[in-house]
PARO-787612 format. One record per residue: chain; residue number from 1; residue in three letters; x negated, y, z negated of N, C-alpha, C, O in turn. Coordinates in Angstrom, 2 decimals. Atoms other than C-alpha are relative to their C-alpha. Example, Ala and Ser with C-alpha at 12.3 -4.5 7.8 and 13.67 -1.06 7.14 Angstrom:
chaine_num_residu_n.u_n.v_n.w_ca.u_ca.v_ca.w_c.u_c.v_c.w_o.u_o.v_o.w
A_1_ala_-0.89_-1.19_0.00_-12.30_-4.50_-7.80_-0.90_1.20_0.00_-1.94_1.18_-0.66 $
A_2_ser_0.82_-1.19_0.06_-13.67_-1.06_-7.14_0.77_1.09_-0.73_0.26_2.20_-0.90 $
//
This chain:
chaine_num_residu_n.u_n.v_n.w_ca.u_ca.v_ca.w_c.u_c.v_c.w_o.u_o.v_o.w
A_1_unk_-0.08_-0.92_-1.07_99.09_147.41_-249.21_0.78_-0.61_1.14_0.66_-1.77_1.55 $
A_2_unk_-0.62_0.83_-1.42_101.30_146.88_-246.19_-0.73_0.00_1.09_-1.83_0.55_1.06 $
A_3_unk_0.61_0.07_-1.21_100.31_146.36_-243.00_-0.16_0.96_0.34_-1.34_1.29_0.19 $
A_4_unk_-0.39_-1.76_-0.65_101.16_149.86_-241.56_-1.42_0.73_-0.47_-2.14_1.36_0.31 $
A_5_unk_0.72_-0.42_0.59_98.72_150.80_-244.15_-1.69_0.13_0.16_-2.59_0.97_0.15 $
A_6_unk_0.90_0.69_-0.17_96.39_148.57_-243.65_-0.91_0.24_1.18_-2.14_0.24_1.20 $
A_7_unk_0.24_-0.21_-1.14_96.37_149.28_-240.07_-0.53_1.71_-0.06_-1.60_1.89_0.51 $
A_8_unk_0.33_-1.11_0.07_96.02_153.08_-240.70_-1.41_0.57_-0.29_-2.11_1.39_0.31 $
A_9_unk_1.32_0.58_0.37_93.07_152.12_-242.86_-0.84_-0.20_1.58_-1.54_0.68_2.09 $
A_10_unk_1.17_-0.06_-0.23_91.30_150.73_-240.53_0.02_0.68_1.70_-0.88_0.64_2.54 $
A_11_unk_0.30_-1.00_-1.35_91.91_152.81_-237.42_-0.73_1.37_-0.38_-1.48_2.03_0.35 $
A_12_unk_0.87_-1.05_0.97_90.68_155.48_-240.01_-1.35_-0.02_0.12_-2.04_0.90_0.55 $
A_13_unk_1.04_0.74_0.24_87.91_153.58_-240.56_-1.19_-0.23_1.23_-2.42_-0.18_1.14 $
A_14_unk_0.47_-0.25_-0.79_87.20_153.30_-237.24_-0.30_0.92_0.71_-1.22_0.91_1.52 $
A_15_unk_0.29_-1.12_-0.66_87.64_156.60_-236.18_-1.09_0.97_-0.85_-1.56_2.09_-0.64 $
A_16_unk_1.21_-1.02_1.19_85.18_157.66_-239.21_-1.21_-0.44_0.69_-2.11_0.36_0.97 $
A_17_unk_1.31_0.79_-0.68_82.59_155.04_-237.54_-0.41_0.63_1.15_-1.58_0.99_1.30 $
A_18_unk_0.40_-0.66_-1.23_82.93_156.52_-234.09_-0.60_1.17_-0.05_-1.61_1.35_0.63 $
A_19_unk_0.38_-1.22_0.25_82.44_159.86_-235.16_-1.44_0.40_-1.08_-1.96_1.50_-1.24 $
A_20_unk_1.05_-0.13_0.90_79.52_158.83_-237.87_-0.99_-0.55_1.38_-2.10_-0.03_1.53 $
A_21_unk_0.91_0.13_-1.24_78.11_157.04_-234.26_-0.42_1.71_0.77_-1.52_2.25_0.78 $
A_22_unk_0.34_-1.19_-0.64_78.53_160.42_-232.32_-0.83_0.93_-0.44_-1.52_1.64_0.29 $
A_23_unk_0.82_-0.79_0.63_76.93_162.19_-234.99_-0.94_-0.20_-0.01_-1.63_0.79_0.21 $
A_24_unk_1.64_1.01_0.29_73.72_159.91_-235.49_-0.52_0.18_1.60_-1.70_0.41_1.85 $
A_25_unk_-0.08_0.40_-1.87_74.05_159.58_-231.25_-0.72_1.83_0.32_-1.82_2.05_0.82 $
A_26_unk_0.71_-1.10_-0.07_73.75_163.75_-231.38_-1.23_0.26_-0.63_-2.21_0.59_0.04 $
A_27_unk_1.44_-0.11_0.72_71.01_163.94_-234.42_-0.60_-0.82_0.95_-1.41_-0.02_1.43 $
A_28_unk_1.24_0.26_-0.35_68.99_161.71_-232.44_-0.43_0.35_1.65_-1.50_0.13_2.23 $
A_29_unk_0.57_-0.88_-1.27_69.45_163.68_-228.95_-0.51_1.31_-0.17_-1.37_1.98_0.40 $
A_30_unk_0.64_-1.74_0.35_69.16_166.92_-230.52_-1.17_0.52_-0.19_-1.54_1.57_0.34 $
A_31_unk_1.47_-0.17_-0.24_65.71_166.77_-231.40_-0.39_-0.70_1.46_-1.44_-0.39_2.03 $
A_32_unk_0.68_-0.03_-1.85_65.19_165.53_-227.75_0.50_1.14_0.76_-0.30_1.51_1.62 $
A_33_unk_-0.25_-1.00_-0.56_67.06_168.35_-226.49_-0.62_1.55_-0.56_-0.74_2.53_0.17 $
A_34_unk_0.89_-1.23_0.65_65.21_171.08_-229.07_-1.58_-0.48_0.89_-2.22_0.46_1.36 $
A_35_unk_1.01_0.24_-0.30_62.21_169.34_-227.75_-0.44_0.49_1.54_-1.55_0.95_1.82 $
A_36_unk_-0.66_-0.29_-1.54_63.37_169.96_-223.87_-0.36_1.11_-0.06_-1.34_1.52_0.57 $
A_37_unk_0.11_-1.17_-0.08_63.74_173.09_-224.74_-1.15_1.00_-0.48_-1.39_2.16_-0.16 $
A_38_unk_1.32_-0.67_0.67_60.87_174.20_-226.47_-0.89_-0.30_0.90_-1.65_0.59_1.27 $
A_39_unk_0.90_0.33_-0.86_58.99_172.45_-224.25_0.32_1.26_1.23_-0.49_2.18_1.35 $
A_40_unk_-0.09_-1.28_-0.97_60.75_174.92_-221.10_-0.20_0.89_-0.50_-1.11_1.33_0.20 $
A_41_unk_0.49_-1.43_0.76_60.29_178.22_-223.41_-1.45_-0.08_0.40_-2.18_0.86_0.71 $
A_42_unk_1.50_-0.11_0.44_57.07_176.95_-223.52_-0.81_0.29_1.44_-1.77_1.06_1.58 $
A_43_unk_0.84_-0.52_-0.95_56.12_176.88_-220.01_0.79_0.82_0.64_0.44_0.80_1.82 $
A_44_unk_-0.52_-1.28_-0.58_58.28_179.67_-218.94_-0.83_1.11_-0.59_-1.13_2.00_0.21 $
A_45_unk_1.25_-0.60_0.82_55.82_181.49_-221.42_-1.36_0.05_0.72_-2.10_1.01_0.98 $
A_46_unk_1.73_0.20_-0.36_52.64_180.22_-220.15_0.04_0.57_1.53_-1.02_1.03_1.95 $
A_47_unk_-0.15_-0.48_-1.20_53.81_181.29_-216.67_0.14_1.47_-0.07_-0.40_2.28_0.69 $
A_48_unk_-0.29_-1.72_-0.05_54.93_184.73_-217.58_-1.52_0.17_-0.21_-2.21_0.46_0.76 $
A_49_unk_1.26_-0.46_0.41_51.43_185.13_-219.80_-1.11_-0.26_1.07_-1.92_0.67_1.15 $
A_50_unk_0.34_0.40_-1.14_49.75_183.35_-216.71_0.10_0.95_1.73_-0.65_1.03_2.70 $
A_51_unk_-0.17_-1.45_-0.81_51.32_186.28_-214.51_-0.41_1.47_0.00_-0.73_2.35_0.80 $
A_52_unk_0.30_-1.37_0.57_50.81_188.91_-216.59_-2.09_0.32_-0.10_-2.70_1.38_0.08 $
A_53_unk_1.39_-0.15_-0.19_46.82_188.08_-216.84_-0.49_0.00_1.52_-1.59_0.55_1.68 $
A_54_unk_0.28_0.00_-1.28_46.63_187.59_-212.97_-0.07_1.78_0.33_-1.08_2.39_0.69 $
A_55_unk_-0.14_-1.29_-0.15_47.85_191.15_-212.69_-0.76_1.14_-0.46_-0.96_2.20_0.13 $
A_56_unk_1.30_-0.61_0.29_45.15_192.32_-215.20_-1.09_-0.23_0.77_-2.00_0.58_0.88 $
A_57_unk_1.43_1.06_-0.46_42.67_189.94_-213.39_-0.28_1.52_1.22_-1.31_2.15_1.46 $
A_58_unk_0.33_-1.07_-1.37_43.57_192.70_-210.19_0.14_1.30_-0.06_-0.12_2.19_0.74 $
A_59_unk_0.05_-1.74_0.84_44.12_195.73_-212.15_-1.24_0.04_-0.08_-1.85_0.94_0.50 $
A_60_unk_1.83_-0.46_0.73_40.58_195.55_-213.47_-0.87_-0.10_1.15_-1.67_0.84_1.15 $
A_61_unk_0.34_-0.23_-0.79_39.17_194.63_-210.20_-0.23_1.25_0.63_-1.29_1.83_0.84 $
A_62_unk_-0.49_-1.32_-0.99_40.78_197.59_-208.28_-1.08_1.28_-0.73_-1.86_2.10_-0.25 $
A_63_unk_0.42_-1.09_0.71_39.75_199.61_-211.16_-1.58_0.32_0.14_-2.12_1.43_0.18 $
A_64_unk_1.25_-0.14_0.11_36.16_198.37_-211.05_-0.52_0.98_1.30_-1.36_1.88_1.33 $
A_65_unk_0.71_-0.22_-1.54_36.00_198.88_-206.93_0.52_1.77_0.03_-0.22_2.42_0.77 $
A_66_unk_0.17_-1.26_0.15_37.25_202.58_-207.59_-1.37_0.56_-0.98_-2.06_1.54_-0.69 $
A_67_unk_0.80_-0.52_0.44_34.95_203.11_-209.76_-1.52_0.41_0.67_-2.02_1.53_0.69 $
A_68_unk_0.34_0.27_-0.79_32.51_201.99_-207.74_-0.30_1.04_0.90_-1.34_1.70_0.92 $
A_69_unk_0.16_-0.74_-1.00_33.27_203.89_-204.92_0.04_1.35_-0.37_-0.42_2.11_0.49 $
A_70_unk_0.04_-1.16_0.97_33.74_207.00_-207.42_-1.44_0.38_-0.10_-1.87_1.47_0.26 $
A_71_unk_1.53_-0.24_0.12_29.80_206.33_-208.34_-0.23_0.68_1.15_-0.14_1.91_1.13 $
A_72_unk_0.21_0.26_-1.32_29.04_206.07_-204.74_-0.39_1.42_0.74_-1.35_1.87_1.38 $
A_73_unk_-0.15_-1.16_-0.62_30.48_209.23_-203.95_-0.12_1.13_-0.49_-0.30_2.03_0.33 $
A_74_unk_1.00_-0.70_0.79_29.41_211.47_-206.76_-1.31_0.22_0.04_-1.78_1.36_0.03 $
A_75_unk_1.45_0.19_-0.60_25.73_210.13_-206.07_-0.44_0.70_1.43_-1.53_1.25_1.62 $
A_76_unk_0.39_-0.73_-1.32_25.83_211.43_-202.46_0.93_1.14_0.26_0.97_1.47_1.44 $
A_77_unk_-0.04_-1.18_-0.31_27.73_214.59_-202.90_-0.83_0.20_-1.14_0.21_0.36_-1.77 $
A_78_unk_0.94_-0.11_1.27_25.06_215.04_-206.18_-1.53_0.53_1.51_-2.07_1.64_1.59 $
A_79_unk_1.43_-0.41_-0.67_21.86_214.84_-203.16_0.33_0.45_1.08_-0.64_0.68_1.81 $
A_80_unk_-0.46_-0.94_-1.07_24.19_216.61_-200.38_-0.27_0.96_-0.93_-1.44_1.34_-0.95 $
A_81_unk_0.85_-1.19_0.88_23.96_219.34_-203.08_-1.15_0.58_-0.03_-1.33_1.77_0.21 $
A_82_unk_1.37_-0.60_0.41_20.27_219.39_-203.96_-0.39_0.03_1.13_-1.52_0.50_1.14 $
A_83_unk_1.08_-0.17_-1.24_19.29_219.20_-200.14_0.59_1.49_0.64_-0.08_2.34_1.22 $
A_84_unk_-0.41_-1.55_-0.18_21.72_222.27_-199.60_-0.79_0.99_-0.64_-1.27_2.04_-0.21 $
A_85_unk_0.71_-1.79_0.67_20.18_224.55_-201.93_-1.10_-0.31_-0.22_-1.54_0.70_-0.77 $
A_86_unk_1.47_0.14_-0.70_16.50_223.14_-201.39_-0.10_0.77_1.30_-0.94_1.67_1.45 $
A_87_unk_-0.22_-0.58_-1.05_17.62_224.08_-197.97_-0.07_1.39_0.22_-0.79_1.87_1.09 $
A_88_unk_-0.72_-1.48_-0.13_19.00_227.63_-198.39_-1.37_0.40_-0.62_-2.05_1.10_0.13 $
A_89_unk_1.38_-0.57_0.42_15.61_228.26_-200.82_-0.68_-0.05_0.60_-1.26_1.03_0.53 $
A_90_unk_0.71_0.13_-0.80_13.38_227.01_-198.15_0.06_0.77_1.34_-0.91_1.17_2.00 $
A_91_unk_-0.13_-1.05_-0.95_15.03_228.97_-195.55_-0.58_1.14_-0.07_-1.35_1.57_0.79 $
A_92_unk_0.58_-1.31_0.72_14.31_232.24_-197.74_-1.78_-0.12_0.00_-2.32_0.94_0.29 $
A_93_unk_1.25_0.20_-0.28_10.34_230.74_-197.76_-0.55_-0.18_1.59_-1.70_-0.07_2.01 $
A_94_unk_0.32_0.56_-1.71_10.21_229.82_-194.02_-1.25_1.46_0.85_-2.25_1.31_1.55 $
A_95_unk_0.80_-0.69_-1.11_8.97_233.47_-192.67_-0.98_-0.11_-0.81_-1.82_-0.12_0.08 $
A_96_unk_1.29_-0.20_0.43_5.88_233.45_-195.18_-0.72_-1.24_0.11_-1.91_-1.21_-0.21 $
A_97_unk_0.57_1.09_-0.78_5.23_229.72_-193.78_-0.97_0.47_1.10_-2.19_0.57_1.24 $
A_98_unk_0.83_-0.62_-1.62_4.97_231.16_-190.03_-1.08_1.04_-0.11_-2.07_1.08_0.61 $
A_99_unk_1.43_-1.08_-0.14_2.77_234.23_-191.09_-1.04_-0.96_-0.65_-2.14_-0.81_-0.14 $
A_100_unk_1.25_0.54_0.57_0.50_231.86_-193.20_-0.56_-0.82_1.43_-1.68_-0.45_1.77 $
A_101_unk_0.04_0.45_-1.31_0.43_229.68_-189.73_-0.62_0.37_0.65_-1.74_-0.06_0.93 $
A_102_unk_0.79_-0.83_-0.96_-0.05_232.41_-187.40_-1.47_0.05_-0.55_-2.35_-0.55_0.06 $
A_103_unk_0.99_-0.05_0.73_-2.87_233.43_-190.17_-1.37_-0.73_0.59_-2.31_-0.30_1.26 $
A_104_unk_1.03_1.23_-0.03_-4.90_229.97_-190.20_0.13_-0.43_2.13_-0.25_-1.47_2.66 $
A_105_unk_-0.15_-0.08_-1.46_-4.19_230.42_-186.17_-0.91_1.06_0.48_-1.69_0.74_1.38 $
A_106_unk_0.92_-1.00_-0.27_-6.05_233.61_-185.83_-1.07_0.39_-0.75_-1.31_1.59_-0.85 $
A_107_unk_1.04_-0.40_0.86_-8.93_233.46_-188.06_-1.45_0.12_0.66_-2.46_0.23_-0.03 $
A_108_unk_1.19_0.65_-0.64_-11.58_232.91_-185.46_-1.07_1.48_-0.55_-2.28_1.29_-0.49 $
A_109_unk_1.01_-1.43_0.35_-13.32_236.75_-186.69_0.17_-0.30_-1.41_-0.60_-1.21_-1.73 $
A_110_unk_-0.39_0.13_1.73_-12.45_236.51_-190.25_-1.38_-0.68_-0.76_-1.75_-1.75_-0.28 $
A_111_unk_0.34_0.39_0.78_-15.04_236.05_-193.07_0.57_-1.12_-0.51_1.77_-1.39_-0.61 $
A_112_unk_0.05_1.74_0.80_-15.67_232.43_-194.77_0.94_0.70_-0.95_2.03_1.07_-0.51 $
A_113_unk_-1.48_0.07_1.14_-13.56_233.28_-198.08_0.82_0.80_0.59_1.47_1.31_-0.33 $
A_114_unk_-1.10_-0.19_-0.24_-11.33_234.63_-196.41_0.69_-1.03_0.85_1.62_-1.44_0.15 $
A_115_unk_0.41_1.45_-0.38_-11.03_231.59_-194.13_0.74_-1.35_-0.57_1.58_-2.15_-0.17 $
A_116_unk_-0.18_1.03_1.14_-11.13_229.50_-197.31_1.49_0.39_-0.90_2.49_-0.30_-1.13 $
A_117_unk_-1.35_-0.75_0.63_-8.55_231.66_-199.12_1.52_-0.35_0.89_2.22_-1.28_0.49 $
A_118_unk_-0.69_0.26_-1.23_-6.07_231.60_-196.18_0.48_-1.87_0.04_1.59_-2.29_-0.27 $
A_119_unk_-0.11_1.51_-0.07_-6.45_227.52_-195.69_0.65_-0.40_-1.41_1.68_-1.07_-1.41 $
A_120_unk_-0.26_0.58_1.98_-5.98_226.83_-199.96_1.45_0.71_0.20_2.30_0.23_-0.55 $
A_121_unk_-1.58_-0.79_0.39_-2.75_228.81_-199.77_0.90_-0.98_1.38_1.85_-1.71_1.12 $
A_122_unk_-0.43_0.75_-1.26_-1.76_227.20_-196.27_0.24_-1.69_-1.19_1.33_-1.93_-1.70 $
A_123_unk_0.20_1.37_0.87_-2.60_223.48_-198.48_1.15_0.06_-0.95_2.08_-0.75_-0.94 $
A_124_unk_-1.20_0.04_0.97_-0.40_224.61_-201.34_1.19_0.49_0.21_2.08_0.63_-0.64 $
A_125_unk_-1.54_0.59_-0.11_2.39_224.86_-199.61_0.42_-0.91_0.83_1.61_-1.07_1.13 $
A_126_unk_-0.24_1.05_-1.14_2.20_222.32_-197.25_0.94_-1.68_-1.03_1.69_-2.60_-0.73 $
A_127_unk_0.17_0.56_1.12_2.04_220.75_-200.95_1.52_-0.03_-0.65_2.26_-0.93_-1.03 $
A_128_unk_-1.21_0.27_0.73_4.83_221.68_-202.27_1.37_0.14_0.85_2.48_0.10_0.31 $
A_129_unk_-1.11_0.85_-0.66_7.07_221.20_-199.12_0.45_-1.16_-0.23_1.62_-1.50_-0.42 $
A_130_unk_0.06_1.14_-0.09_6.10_218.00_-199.24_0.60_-0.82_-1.21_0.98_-1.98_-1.17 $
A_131_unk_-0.57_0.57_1.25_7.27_217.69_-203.07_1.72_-0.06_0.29_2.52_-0.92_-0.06 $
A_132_unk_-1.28_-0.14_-0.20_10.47_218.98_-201.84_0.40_-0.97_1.26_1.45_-0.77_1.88 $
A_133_unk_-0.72_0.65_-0.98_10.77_216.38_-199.29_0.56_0.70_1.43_1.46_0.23_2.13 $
A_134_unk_-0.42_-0.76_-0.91_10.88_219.25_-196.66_-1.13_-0.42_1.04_-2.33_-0.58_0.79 $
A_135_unk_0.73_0.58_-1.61_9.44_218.15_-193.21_-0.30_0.85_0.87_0.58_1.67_1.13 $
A_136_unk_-0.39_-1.38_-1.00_7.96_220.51_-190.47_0.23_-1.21_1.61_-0.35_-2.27_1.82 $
A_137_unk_0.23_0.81_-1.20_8.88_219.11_-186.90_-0.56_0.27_1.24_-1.24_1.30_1.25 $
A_138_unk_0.55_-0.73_-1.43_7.84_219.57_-183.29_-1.38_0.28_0.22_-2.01_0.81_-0.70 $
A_139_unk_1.27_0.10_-0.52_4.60_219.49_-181.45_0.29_-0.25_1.24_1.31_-0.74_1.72 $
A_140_unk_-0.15_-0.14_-1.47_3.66_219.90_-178.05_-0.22_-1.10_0.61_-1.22_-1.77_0.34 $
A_141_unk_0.28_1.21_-0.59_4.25_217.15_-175.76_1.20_-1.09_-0.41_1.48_-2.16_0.13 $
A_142_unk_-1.40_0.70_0.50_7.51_216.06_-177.88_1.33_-0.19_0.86_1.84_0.80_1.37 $
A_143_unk_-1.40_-0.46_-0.77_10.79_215.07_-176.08_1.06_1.15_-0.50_1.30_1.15_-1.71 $
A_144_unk_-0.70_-1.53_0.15_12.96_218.37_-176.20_1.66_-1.03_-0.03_2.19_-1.90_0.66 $
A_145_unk_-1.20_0.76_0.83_16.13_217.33_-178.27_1.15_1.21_-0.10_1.02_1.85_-1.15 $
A_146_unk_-0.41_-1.21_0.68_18.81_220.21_-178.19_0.73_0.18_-1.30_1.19_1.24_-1.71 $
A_147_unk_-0.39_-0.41_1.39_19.99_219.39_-181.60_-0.67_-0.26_-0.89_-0.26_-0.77_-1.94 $
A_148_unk_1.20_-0.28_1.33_16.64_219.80_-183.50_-0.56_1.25_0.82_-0.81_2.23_0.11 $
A_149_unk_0.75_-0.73_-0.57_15.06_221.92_-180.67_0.97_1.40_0.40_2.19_1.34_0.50 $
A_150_unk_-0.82_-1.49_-0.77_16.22_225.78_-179.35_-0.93_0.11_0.48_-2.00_0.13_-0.12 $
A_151_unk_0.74_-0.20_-0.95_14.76_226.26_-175.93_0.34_1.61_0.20_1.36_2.27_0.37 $
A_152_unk_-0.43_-1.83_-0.61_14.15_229.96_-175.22_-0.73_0.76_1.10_-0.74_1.92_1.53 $
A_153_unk_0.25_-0.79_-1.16_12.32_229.84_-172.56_-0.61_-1.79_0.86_-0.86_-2.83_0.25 $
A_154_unk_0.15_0.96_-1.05_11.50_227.25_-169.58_-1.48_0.35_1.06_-1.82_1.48_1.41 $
A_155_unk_0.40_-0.45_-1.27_8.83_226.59_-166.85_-0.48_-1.07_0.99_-0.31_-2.10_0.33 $
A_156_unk_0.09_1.07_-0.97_7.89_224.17_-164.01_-1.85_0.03_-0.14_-2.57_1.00_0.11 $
A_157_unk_1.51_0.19_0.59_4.16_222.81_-165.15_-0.22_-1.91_0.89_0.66_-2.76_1.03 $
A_158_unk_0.46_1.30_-0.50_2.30_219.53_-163.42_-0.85_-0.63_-1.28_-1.32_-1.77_-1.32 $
A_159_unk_0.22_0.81_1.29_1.12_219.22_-167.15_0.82_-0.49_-0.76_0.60_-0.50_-1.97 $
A_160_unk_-1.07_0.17_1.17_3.90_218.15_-168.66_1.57_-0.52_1.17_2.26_0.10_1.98 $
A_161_unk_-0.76_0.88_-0.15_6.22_215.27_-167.88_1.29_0.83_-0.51_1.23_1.62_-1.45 $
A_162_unk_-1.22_-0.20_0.07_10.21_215.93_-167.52_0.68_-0.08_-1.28_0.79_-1.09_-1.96 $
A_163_unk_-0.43_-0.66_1.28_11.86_217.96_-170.40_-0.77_-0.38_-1.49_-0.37_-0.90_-2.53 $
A_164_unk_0.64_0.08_1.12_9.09_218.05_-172.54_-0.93_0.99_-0.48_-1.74_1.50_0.30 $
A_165_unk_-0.03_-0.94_0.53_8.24_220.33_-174.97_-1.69_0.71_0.71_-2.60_-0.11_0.61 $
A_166_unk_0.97_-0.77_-0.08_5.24_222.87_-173.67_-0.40_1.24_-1.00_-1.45_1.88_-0.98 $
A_167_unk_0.34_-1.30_0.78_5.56_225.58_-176.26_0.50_-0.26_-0.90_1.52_-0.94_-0.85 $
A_168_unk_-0.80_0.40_1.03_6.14_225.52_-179.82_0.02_1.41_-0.50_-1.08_1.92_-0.73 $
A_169_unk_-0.01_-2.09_0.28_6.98_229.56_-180.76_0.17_-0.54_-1.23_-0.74_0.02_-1.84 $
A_170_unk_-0.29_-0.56_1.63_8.00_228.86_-184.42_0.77_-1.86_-0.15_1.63_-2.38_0.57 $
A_171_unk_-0.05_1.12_0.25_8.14_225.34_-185.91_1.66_-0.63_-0.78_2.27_0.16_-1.49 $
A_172_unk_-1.25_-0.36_0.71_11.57_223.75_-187.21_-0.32_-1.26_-1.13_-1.09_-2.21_-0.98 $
A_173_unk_0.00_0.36_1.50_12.05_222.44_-190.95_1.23_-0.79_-0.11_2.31_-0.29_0.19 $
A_174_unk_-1.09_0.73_0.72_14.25_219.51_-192.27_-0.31_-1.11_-1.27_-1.24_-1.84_-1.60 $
A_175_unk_0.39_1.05_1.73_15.01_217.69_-195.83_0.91_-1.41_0.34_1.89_-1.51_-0.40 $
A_176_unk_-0.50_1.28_-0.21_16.33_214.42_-194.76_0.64_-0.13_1.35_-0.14_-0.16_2.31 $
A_177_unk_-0.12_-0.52_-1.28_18.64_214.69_-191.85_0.28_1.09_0.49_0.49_1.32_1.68 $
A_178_unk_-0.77_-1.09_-0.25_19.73_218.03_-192.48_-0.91_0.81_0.42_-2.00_0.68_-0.13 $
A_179_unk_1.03_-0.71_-1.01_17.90_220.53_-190.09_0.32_1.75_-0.88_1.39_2.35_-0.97 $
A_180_unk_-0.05_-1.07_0.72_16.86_223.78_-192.25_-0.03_1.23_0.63_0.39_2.36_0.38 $
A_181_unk_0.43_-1.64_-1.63_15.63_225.98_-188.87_-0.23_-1.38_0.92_-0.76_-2.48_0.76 $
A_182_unk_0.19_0.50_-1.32_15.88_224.80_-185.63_-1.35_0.07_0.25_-1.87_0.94_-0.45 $
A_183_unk_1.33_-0.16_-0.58_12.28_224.37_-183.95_0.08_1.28_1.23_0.98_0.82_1.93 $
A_184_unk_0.03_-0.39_-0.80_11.95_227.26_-181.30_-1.06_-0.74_1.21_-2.15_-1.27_0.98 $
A_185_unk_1.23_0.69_-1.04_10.18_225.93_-178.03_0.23_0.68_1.30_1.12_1.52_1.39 $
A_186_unk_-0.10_-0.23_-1.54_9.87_226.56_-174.31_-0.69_-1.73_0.53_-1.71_-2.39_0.33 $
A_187_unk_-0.08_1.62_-0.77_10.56_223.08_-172.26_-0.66_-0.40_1.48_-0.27_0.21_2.48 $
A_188_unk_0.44_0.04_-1.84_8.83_222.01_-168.87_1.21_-0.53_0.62_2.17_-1.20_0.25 $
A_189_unk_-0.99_1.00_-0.75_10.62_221.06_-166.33_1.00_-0.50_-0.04_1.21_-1.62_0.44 $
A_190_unk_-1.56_0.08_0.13_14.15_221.25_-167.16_0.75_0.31_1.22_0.23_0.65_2.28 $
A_191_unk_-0.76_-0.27_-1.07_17.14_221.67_-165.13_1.04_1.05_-0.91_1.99_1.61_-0.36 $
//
C-alpha cells in the first residue's frame, strides 16, 4: 500500500472512531435525556392531575354548600307553608273560640251540665290549639304593642300604668311569630 493510501486508511479509520465515539457519547446521553424527559412529562402530569383535583376539591365543596343552603331553604319555606294554612284554618275557627269564651264568661245562671258541657268543649280546644302550636295572647295589664295589639278604644284610668292594656275585647292568636288576629284592646293612658 502506498502512503497516500495508507494515510487515507487511517484518517478513515479515524473518522469511523470519532463517529463510533459520538455515537456511544449519544447512546449514553440519550437515555439521560429520555430520562429528563420523562421525568418533565411526568411532573407536568402530576401538576395538571394535581390541578384538575384541586378544582374538583372546590367544585364539590360549592356543590355541597348549595346544597346545603338548598336544604335550608326548602325546610323553612316547607314550615312557612304549614304555619300559613294552620293560620288561614284557624282564622276560619277563631269566631267559635270567642263565642265559646264569651260562653264560659257568662255562665254565672246556667245549670251544672251545662257549665260542665260548655268548660269540656272550651278544654278541647284549648287542646287542640295547643297541638297546633297556636298561641292566644294578651291580658290585662300587658304592655300595648301596636304590632300584636289593635287599640279601639282609649281612656285615662289611675289603675293602670302608662300605655297599658285595660281592656281585652277579643283576644289575638299566633303560630310562631306569625300573628293569625290581631288582639283587640282599649289602652290606658295613651297619647
Amino acid at each position: 500500500m502506498s502512503e497516500e493510501t495508507k494515510k487515507d486508511t487511517c484518517e478513515q479509520q479515524e473518522e469511523v472512531q470519532e463517529e463510533v465515539k459520538e455515537e456511544q457519547t449519544e447512546k449514553e446521553t440519550k437515555p439521560e435525556k429520555k430520562k429528563k424527559e420523562k421525568k418533565d412529562k411526568k411532573d407536568i402530569k402530576i401538576k395538571e392531575l394535581e390541578e384538575a383535583l384541586e378544582k374538583e376539591k372546590e367544585s364539590r365543596l360549592r356543590l355541597m354548600a348549595e346544597y346545603d343552603n338548598y336544604r335550608k331553604r326548602t325546610s323553612a319555606e316547607k314550615l312557612s307553608i304549614y304555619n300559613d294554612a294552620t293560620a288561614k284554618a284557624i282564622e276560619e275557627i277563631l269566631p267559635m273560640a270567642d263565642s265559646i269564651t264569651l260562653a264560659l264568661q257568662n255562665m254565672q245562671d246556667a245549670p251544672e251540665e251545662f257549665k260542665k258541657g260548655i268548660e269540656l268543649v272550651g278544654n278541647q280546644l284549648k287542646a287542640s290549639l295547643d297541638k297546633l302550636k297556636v298561641e292566644a295572647f294578651c291580658e290585662v295589664g300587658d304592655d300595648f304593642d301596636p304590632n300584636i295589639h289593635n287599640a279601639v278604644a282609649k281612656i285615662e284610668s289611675e289603675d293602670f300604668e302608662e300605655n297599658k292594656i285595660s281592656a281585652v275585647f277579643q283576644k289575638g292568636y299566633k303560630i310562631g311569630d306569625k300573628i293569625i288576629r290581631h288582639a283587640m284592646v282599649q289602652v290606658a293612658n295613651c297619647d
